[in-house]
C-alpha positions as CSV (number, residue, x, y, z in Angstrom):
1,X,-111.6,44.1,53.6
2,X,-107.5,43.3,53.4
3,X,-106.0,40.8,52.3
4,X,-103.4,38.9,54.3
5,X,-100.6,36.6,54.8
6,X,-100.7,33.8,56.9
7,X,-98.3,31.4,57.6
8,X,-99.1,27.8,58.1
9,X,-97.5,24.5,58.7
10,X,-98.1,21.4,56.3
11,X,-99.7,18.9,58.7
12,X,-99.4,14.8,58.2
13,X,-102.9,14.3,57.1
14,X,-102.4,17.1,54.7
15,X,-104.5,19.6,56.3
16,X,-103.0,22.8,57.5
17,X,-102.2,24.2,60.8
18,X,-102.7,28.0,60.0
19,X,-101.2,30.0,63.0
20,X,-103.3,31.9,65.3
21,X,-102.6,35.1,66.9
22,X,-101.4,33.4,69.8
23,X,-98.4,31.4,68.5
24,X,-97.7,34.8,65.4
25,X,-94.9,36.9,66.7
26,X,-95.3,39.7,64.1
27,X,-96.6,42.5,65.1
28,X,-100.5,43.6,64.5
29,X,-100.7,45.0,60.8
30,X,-97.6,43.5,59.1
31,X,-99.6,40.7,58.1
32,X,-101.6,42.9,55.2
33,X,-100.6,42.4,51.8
34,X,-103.4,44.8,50.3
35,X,-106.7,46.0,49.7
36,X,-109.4,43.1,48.9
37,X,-109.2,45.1,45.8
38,X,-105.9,44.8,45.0
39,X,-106.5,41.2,44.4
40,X,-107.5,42.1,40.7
41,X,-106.1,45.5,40.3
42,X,-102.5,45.2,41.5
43,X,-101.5,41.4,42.3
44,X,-103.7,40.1,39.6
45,X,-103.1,42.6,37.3
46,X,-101.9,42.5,33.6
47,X,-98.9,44.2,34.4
48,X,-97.7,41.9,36.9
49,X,-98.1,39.7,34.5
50,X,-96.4,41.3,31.8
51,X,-93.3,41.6,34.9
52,X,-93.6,37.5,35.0
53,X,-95.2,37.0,38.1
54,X,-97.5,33.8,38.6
55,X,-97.1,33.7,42.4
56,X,-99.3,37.2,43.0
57,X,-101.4,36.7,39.8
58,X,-102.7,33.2,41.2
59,X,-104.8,35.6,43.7
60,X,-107.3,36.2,41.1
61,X,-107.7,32.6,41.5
62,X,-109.6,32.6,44.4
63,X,-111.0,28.6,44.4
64,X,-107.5,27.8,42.7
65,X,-109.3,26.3,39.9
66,X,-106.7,27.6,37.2
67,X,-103.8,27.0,39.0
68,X,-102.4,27.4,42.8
69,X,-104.6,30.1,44.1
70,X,-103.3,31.9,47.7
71,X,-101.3,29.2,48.9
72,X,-97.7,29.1,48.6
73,X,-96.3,26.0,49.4
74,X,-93.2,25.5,51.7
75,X,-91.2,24.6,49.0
76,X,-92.2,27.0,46.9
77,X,-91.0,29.9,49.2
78,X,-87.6,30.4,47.4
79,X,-89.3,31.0,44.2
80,X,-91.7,33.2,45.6
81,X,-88.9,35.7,47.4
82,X,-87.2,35.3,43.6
83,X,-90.8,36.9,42.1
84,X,-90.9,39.4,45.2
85,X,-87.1,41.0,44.1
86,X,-88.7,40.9,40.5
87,X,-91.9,42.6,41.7
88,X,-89.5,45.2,43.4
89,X,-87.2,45.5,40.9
90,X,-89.9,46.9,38.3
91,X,-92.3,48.5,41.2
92,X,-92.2,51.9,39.3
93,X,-93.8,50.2,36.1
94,X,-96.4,48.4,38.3
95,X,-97.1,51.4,40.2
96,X,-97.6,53.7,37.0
97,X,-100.0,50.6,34.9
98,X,-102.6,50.3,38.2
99,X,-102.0,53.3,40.2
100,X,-106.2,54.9,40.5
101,X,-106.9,58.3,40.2
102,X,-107.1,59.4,43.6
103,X,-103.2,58.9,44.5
104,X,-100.0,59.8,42.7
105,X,-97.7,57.7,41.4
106,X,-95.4,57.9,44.1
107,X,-97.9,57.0,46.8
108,X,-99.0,54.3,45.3
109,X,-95.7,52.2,44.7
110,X,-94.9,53.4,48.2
111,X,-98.3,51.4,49.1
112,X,-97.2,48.8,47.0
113,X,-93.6,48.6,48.6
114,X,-95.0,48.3,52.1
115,X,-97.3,45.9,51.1
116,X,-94.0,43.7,50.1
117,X,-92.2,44.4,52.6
118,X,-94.8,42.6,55.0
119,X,-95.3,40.1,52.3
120,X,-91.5,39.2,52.2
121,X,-91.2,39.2,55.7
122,X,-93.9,36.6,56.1
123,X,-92.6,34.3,53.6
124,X,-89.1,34.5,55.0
125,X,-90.6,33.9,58.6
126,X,-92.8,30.8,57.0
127,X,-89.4,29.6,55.8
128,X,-87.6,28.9,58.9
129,X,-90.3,27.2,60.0
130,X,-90.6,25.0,57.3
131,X,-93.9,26.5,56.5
132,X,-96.2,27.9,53.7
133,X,-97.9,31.1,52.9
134,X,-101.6,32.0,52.7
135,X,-102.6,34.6,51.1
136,X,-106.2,35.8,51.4
């Protein structure tokens, strides 16, 4: 399994309109943010931590019982593009702390760059909407 990012609109009965294929412009694939597995080892890490991410780590979370889980809210977008630049800016440490066996350092914060990439572009598309993230 992969996780993803969907965008969704904050309905008036509080619900969520999460948007289907139909009305997502991206292309096919730019929605993954990951490995199921990277939920624990990478996003939810204790290195990401350490970096001062709580957006990414809140994946771990996955009924949001200990705090706000895979949603970002729509007005929580600019804060979450902040921890994205943070993520980048020490995505050689990350890399080196939860890279597995089977790749090189390299390949894996090259994973983990792609991964943000369609992660950031998400978010950004979810904020000219006026929308939210999922992440799941």
């Amino acid at each position: 399994m992969s996780l993803t990012s969907e965008i969704f609109l904050p309905c008036e009965d509080g619900s969520r309109h999460i948007f289907g294929m139909a009305e997502d412009p991206r292309p096919d694939g730019t929605d993954l943010a990951g490995p199921e597995s990277w939920r624990t080892k990478v996003w939810g890490s204790p290195s990401i931590r350490r970096i001062g991410a709580r957006f990414l780590p809140a994946l771990v979370d996955i009924d949001g019982s200990h705090g706000h889980g895979d949603v970002v809210a729509p007005g929580q977008i600019p804060a979450f593009l902040d921890e994205i630049a943070l993520v980048r800016a020490e995505l050689t440490r990350l890399a080196t702390e939860t890279c597995s066996p089977d790749r090189t350092v390299e390949q894996h914060a090259r994973h983990i760059e792609s991964r943000l990439d369609a992660i950031e572009a998400s978010a950004r598309y979810a904020r000219r909407l006026g929308g939210g993230l999922l992440i799941w």
